[in-house]
C-alpha positions in Angstrom: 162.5 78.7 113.0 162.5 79.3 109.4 164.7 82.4 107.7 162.5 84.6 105.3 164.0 86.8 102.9 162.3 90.2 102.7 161.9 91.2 99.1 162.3 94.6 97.9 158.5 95.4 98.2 158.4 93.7 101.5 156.6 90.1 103.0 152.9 90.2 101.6 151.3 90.3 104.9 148.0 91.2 103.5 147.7 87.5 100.9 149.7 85.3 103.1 151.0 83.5 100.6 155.0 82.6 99.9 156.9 82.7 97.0 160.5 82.3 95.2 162.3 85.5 94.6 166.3 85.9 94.1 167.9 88.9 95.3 169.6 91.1 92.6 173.5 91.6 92.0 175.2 93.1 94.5 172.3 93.2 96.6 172.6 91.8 100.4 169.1 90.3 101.4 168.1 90.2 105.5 167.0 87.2 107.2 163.9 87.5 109.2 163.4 85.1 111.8 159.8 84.2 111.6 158.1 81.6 114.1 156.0 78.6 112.3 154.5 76.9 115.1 151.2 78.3 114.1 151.3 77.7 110.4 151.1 74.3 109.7 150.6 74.0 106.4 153.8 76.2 105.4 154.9 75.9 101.9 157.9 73.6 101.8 161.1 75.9 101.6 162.5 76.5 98.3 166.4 76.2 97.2 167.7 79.4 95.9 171.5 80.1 95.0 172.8 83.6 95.1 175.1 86.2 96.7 175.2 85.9 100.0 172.6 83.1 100.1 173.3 79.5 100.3 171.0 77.8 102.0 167.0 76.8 101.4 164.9 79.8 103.0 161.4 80.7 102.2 160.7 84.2 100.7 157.9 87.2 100.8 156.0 87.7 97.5 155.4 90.7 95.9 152.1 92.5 96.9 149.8 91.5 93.7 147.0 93.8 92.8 144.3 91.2 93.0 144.9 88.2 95.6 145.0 85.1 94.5 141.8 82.8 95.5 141.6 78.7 95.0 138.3 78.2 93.7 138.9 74.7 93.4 139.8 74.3 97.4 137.0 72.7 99.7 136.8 71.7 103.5 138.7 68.5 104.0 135.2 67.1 106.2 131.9 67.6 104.1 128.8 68.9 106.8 127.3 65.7 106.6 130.1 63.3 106.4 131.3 65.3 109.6 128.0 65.1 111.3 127.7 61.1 111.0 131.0 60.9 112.0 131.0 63.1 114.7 127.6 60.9 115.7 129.5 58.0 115.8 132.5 58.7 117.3 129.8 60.0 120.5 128.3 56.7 120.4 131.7 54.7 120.6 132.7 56.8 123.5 129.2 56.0 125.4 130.4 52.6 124.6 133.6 53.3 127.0 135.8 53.2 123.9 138.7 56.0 124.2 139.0 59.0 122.0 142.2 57.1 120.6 140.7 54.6 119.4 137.6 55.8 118.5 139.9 57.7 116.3 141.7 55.2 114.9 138.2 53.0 113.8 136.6 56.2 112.3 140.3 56.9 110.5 139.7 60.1 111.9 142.7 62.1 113.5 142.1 62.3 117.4 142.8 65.7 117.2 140.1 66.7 114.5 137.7 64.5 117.1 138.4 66.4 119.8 138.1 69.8 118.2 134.6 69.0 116.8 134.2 67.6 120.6 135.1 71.1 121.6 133.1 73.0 119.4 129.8 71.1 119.7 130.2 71.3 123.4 131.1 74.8 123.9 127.9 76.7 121.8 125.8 79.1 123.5 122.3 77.3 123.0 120.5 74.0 124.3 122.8 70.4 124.5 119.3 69.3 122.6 119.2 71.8 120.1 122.8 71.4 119.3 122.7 68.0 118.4 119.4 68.1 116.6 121.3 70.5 113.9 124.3 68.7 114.1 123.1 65.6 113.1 122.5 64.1 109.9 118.6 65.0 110.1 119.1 68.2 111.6 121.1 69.5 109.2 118.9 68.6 105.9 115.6 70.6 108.1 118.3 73.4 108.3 119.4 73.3 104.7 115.4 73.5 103.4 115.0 76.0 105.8 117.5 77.9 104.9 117.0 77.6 101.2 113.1 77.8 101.7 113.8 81.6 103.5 115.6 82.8 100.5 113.0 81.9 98.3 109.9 82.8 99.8 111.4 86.2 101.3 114.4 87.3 98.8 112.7 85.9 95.5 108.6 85.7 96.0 109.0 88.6 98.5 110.3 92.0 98.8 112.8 91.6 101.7 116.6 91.6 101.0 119.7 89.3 101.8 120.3 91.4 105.5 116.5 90.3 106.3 117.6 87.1 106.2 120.9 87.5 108.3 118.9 89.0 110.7 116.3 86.0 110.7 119.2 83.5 111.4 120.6 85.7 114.3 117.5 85.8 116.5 116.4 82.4 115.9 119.8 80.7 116.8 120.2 78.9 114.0 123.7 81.3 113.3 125.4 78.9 115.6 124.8 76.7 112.6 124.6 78.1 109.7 127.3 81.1 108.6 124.4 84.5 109.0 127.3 87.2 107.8 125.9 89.2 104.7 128.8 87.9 102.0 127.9 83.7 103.1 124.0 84.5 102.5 125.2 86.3 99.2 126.6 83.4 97.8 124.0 80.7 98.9 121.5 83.7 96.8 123.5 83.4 93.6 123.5 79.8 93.9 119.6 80.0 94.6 119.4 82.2 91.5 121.4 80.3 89.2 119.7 76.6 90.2 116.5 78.8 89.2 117.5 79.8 86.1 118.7 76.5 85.0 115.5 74.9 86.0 113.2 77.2 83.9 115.7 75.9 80.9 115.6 73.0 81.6 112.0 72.0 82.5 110.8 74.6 79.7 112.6 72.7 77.5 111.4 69.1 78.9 107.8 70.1 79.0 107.9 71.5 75.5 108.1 67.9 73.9 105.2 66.5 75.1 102.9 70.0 74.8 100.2 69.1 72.3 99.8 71.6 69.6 97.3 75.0 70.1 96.3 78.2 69.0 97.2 80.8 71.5 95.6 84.3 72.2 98.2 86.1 73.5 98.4 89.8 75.2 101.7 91.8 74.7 102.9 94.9 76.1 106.4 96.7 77.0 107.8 97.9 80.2 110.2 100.5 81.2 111.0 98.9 84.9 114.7 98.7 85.0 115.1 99.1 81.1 113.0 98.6 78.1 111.9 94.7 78.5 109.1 93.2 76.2 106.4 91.2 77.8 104.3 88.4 76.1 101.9 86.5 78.5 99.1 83.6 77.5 96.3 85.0 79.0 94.2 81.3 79.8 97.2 79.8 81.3 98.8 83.6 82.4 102.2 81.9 81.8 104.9 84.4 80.3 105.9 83.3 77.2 108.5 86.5 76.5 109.9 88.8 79.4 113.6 89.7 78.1 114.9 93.2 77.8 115.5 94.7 74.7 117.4 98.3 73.0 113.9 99.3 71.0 110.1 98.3 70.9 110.0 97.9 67.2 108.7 95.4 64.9 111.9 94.0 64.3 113.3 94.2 67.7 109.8 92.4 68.8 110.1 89.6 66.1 113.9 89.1 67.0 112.6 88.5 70.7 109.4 86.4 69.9 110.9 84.2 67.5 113.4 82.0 69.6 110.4 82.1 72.4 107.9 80.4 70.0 110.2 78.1 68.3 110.2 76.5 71.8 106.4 75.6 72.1 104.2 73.6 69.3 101.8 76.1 69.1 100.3 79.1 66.4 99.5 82.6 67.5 96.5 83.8 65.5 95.2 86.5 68.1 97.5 89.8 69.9 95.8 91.8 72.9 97.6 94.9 73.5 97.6 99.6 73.4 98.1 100.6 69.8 101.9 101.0 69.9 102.6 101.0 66.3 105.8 99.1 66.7 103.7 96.1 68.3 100.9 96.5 65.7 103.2 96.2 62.9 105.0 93.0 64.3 101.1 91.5 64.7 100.3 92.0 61.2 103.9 91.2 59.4 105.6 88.4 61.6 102.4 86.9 62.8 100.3 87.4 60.6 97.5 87.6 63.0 94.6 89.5 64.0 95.3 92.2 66.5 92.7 92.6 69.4 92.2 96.3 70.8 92.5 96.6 74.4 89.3 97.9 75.9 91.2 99.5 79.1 93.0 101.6 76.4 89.6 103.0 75.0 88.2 104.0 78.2 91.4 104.9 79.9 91.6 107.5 76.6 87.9 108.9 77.3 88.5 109.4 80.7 91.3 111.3 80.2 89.9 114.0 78.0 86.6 114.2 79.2 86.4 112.5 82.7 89.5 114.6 83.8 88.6 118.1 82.7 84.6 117.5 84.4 86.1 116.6 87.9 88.2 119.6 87.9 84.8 121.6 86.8 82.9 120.0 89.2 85.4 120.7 92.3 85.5 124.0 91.6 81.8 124.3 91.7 81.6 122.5 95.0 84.1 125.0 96.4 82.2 127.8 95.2 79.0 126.8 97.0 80.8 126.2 100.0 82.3 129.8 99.8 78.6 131.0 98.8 76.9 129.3 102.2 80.2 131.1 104.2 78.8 134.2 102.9 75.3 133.7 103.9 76.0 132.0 107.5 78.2 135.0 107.9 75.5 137.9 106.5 72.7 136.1 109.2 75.0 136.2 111.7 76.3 139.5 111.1 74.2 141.5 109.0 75.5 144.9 107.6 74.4 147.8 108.7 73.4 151.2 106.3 75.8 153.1 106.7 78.5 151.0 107.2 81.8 151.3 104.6 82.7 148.9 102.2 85.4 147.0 102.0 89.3 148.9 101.3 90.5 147.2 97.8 93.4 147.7 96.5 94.8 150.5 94.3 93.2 149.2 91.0 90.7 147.7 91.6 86.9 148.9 92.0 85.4 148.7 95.4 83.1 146.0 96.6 80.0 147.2 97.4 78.2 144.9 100.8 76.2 142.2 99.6 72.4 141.9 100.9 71.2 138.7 102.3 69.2 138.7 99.3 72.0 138.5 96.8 74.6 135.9 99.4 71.1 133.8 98.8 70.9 134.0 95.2 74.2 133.5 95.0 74.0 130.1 97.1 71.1 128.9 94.5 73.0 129.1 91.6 76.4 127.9 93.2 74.6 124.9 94.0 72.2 124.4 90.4 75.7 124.7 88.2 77.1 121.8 90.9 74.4 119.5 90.3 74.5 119.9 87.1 77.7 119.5 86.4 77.7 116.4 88.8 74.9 114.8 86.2 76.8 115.6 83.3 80.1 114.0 85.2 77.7 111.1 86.1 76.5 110.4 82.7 79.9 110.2 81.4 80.8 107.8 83.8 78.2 105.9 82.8 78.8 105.6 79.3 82.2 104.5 80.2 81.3 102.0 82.0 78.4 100.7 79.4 81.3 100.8 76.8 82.9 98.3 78.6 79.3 96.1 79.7 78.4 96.2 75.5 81.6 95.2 74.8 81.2 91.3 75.3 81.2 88.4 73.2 78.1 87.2 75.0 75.2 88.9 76.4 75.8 89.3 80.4 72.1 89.4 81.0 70.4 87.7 77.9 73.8 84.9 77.9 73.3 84.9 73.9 76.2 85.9 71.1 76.2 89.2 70.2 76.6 90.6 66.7 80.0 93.1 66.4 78.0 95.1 64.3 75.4 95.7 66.7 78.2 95.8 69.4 79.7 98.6 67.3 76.3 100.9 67.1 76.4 100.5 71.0 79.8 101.6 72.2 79.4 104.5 69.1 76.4 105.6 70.7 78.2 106.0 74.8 80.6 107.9 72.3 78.5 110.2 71.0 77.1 110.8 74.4 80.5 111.5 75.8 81.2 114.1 73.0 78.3 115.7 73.4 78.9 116.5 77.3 82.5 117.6 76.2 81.1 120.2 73.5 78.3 121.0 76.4 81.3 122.1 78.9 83.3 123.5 76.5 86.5 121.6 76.9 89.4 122.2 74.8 90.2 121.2 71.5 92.9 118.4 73.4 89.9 117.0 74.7 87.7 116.4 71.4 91.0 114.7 69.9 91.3 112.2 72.5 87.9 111.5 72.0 88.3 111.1 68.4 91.1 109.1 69.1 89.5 106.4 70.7 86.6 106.7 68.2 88.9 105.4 65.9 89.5 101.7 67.6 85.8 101.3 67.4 86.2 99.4 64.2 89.1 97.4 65.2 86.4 95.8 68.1 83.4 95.1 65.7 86.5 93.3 63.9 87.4 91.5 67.2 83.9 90.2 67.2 83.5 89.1 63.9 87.1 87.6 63.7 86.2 85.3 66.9 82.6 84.2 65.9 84.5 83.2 62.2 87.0 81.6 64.2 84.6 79.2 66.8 82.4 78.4 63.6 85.5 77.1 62.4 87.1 75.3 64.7 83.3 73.9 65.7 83.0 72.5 62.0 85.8 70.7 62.4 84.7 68.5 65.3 81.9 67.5 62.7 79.1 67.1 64.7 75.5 66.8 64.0 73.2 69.5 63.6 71.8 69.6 67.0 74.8 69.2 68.6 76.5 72.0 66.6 73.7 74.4 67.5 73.4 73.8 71.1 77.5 74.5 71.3 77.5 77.5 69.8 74.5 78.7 71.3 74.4 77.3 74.5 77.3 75.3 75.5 80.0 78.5 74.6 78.3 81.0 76.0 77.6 79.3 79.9 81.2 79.3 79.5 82.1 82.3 78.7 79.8 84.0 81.2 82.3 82.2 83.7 84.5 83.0 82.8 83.1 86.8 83.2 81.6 85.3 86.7 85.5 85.5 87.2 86.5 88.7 87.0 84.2 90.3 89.5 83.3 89.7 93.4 80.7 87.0 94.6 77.7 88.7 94.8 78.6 90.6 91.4 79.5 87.4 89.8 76.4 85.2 91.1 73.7 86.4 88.6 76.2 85.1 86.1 76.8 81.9 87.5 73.3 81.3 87.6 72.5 82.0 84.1 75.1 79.5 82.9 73.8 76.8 85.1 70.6 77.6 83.5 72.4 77.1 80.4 74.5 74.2 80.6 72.4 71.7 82.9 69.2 70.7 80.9 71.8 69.8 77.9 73.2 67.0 79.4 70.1 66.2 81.7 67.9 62.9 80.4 66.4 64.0 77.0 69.2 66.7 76.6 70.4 66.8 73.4 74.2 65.7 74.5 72.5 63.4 77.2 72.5 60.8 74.8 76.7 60.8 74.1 79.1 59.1 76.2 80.8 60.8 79.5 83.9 61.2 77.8 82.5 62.7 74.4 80.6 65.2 76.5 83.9 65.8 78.3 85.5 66.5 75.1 82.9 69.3 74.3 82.8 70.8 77.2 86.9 70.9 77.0 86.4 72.5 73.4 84.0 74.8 75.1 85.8 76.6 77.4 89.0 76.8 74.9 86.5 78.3 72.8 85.1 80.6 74.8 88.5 82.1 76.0 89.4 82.9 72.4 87.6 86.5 72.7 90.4 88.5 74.7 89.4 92.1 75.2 92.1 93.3 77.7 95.9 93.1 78.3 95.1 93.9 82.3 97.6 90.9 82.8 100.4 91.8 81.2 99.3 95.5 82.8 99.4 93.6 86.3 102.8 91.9 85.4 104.3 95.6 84.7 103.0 96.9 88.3 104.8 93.9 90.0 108.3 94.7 88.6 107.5 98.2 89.2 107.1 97.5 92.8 110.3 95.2 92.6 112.6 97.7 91.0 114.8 99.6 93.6 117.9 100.4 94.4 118.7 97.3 95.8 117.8 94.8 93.6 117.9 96.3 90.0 115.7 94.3 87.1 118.5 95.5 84.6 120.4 92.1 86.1 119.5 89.3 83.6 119.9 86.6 86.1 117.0 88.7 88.6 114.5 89.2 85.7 114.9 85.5 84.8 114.8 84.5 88.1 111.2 86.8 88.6 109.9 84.8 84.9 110.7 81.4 86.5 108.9 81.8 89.4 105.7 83.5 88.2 105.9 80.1 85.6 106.7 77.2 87.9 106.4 77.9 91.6 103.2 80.4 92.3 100.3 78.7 92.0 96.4 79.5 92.0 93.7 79.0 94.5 93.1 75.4 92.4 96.7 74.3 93.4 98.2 74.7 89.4 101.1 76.5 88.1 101.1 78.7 84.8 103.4 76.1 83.9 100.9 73.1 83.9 98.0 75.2 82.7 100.2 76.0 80.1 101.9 73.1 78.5 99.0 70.7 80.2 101.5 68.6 81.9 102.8 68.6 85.8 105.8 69.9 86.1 108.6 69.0 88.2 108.7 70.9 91.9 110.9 73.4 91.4 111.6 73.7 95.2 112.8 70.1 94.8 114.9 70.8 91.9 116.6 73.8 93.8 117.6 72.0 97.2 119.2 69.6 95.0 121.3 72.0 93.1 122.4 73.9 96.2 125.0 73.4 98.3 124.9 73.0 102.4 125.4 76.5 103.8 128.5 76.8 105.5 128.7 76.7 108.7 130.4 79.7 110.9 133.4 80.5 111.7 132.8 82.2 115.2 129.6 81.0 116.6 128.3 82.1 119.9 129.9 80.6 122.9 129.6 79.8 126.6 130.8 82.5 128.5 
């Protein structure tokens, strides 16, 4: 028995913890008798002199505020140090040894033995299974399992912490691993911070050996759990920028980008993105680069103010020609008689006369003339939508030649015209005719698109100082099967086919015998074809990326699992970068800096500990 002292406050039931405290003057403590067969590792009693106390007792605390928490304190056995342990204290007692002295070659307490004895032996699931996950073996596939869930479901998926709690319950393995909702928390955080680190680290790894580019790169911000800024290389698709920020100006932009690109060896000279004019004024100041109008932008504009208003027209013409065949079914099925009254109107209003079949009839035939026609108006504006989009190519989709940006220009200014024209037609408001306007005004900006790229290839092609021939058959024919891939891309099978084809048509005679790069070795005509394809991914005419990044965090953002958190957002960067990968098997990461990087997965189990195991598991009954 050991005396406690009760302070003033009382014994601090709720921390468990003991502590020295001296009585004051004149102040008669009681001794509690408090049994201590249960608690074996007590504090060591402390020696305390006052009234009425003389002897060494061990006193209640004071109730703190927060309780006190050893971060520092581990298990005495580590999982796997107890699991080859525990493996071969079983073998030694097959052997006929006794628990004694199994205990005393392991230098392993008998009693420690025998409770792990009793805990293996006494869990609710297969002998088998039990020492399968147990073992040395068993517990690694449970640790990569375990670690592979949260990734998959909690960071690639959608599904939360409980999900995965509820995983471990019906599949047994809680009877290894601890399933309660604060254990999986903290196995999460240590998920997410090994993620984190890695995107450092390996960002920072692959950066040295990236050789120097130019990069085309589409920009946009997002309001998904806070203002965040998005910069994404479109080739690779690897984010370059996803951070949040307190404004969308040019100086909140270049105070983003700057640390991002001081990172990479590599030069900006092209932007993809709306017309924010915080965004186009970082373009031309910080970057000094030539800003690329998105195309989506455009259309989205004209569809708005003219492709909006015509559908609305159009409904309500189709409504009134049902109401107008109503009227006649109902007339031949019940036609009015002479002398029958008209209809009782309200006070106010004139009275209806009936309507002949003759009139429901005539009024059915013009019902259904202003429909159609309103449909073919809706359907040419629709068309010259879409035929601002097909004109508005580096390369001829059906010719697969290199168009001029003037000539470009004269085309999409013409399926503008067109559009206004309907517009004035209808008569839609004066809203209308300005969004219209509006995005008659980005018109130049694309002819400048055009002409900034072909200026750009010529460039970059004079550099690689080839001869004549060669230099006309790679901007001529070698660029452009590349680049109608690259459009091949972007649309289904079938669509993209015709595309293909014309490449092939393209590209194959030039390095068949008597081709013009037939006669250069396999690794110069390598090279070209490289520079090729670089070159014909410099014309970038939409942001949809970036656009498709924004609808993913959208879909992320919820109540549960916030993007304001730093840690989450970095965490969503890392593995869009390092761990998704395309139908070819690459990263963003290795399209990116051109250079495997290491598996992420890999780098993660490493960093993570061994979930705990439980403290209750499911037993025989």
């Amino acid at each position: 028995m050991v005396k406690i002292v009760r302070s003033r406050e009382g014994l601090d039931h709720r921390i468990g913890h003991l502590a020295l405290v001296r009585p004051q003057k004149n102040e008669q403590p009681t001794p509690i008798e408090v049994e201590t067969r249960e608690r074996p590792r007590h504090p060591s009693p402390s020696s305390s002199q006052g009234e009425g106390l003389t002897k060494e007792v061990a006193v209640g605390t004071v109730i703190q505020d927060v309780p006190h928490i050893n971060q520092g304190s581990q298990p005495r056995w580590d999982r796997f140090e107890r699991a080859d342990l525990f493996e071969q204290y079983r073998e030694l007692r097959t052997q006929g040894i006794s628990e004694r002295q199994a205990a005393k070659e392991l230098k392993v307490p008998r009693t420690t033995l025998q409770a792990w004895r009793i805990w293996h032996d006494t869990l609710d699931i297969c002998p088998h299974v039990a020492d399968f996950f147990q073992s040395g073996p068993g517990m690694a596939f449970l640790h990569r399992l375990v670690v592979a869930f949260h990734m998959v479901c909690v960071e690639v998926g959608a599904c939360g912490i409980r999900l995965v709690c509820l995983f471990l319950n019906l599949t047994g393995l809680n009877r290894f691993v601890a399933a309660s909702y604060g254990a999986q928390q903290q196995i999460n955080v240590q998920i997410e911070q090994a993620m984190v680190a890695y995107d450092q680290d390996e960002t920072a790894r692959l950066a040295k050996a990236m050789p120097k580019k130019d990069l085309t790169v589409t920009q946009d911000e997002t309001f998904t759990g806070g203002l965040c800024l998005i910069t994404i290389d479109p080739d690779s698709n690897f984010i370059i920028l996803e951070q949040l920020a307190q404004a969308r100006d040019q100086v909140s932009w270049n105070d983003a980008m700057a640390p991002a690109l001081a990172k990479f060896n590599c030069r900006v000279i092209q932007s993809t993105s709306d017309e924010a004019p915080g965004l186009l004024a970082y373009v031309e100041h910080y970057l000094e680069a030539h800003h690329s109008p998105d195309v989506f932008h455009v259309q989205h504009e004209l569809v708005k103010a003219v492709s909006g208003p015509m559908a609305t027209k159009e409904r309500a013409a189709h409504k009134a020609v049902i109401e107008a065949q109503e009227q006649l079914q109902r007339l031949q099925t019940h036609p009015i008689s002479t002398g029958e009254a008209p209809d009782k109107r309200g006070p106010g209003r004139p009275s209806k006369g009936p309507v002949s079949l003759e009139q429901a009839q005539h009024a059915l035939e013009s019902a259904t003339e202003e429909h159609e026609r309103l449909a073919e108006q809706r359907t040419k504006v629709q068309q010259s939508i879409r035929g601002l989009g097909h004109d508005y190519h580096f390369v001829d989709p059906e010719r697969g030649v290199r168009r001029n940006g003037q000539l470009i220009a004269a085309d999409i200014q013409e399926h503008i015209d067109q559009i206004r024209t309907v517009a004035q037609q209808e008569g839609l408001s004066q809203s209308c005719l300005e969004r219209i306007d509006k995005a008659e005004r980005v018109v130049p900006k694309m002819q400048g698109t055009i002409e900034f790229v072909s200026r750009y290839v010529t460039e970059q092609v004079a550099q690689l100082e080839l001869t004549p021939p060669t230099s006309f058959v790679m901007h001529a024919k070698l660029i452009p099967s590349y680049y109608l891939d690259r459009m091949a891309e972007t649309r289904s099978v079938s669509d993209g086919a015709p595309l293909r084809d014309l490449a092939e048509r393209l590209r194959t005679p030039l390095f068949a015998p008597g081709g013009v790069l037939s006669t250069l070795s396999p690794r110069a005509q390598d090279y070209l074809q490289d520079e090729a394809q670089r070159l014909a991914a410099v014309f970038q005419r939409s942001s949809s990326n970036v656009e498709g990044r924004n609808g993913y965090l959208s879909l992320r953002s919820h109540q549960l699992r916030g993007l304001d958190l730093p840690r989450k957002r970095q965490c969503f960067t890392a593995i869009h970068n390092f761990f998704l990968t395309r139908s070819d098997g690459t990263t963003a990461a290795e399209r990116f800096f051109g250079q495997k990087p290491r598996s992420m997965f890999a780098a993660i189990l490493e960093s993570v500990e061994l979930a705990p195991a439980p403290l209750s598991p499911p037993r025989k009954a």
